[in-house]
C-alpha positions as CSV (number, residue, x, y, z in Angstrom):
1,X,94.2,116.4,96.8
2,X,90.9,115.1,97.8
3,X,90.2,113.0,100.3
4,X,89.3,109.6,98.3
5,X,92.6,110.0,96.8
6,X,94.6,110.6,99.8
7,X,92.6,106.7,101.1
8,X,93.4,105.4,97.8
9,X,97.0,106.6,98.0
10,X,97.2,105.4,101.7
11,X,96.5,102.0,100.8
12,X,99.5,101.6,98.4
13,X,101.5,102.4,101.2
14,X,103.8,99.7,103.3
15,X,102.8,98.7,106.9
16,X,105.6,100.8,108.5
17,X,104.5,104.3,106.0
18,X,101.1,103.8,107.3
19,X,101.9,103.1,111.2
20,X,103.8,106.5,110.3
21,X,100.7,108.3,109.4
22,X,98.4,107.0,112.0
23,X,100.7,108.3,114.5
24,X,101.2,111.8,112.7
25,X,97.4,111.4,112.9
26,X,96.7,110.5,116.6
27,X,99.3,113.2,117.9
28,X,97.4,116.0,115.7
29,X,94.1,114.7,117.8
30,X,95.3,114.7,121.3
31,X,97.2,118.2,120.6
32,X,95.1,120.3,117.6
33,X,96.9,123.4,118.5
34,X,100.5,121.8,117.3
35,X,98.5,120.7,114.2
36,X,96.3,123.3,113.7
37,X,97.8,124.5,110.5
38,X,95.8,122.1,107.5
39,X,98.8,123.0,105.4
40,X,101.0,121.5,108.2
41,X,99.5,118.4,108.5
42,X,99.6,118.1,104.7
43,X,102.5,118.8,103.8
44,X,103.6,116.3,106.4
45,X,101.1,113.7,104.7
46,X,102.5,114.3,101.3
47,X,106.1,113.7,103.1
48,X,105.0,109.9,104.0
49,X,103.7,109.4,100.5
50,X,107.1,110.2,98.7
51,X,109.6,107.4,98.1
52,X,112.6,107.3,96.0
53,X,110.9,104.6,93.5
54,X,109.8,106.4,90.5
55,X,106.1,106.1,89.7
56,X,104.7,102.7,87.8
57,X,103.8,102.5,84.7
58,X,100.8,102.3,83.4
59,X,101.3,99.1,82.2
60,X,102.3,98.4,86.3
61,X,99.2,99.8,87.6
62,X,97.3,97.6,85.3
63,X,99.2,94.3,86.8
64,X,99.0,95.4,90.4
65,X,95.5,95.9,90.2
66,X,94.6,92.8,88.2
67,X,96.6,91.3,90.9
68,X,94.5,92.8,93.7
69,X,91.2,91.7,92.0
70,X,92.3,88.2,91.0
71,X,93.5,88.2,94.8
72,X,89.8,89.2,96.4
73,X,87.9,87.0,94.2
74,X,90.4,83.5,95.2
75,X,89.5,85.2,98.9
């Protein structure tokens, strides 16, 4: 997983996922040696991103992000 697509999957997330993975974040910065592991941290990532929805449609995606465009250009 790249990095652009770990932000763009980050942003679909709720407030409370996201609070979640700042703080997984943070506590790998003050203490890299509990961290240090990339695979670790990922795989922790990953965890944050799952949910028990199954994934949109296409036809979904297509909506929310119509949605999100009609919503920055009233904005």
């Amino acid at each position: 997983m790249s990095v652009k697509e770990l932000q763009t999957q980050v942003l679909d997330l709720s407030v409370s996922d996201r609070m979640a993975l700042v703080q997984v974040v943070v506590q790998s910065l003050r203490d890299p040696h509990q961290c240090s592991d990339r695979r670790t941290l990922v795989h922790k990532m990953k965890g944050l991103l799952r949910t028990a929805q199954p994934a949109p449609t296409d036809a979904q995606v297509a909506d929310m992000l119509n949605q999100r465009q009609m919503e920055r250009t009233l904005t």
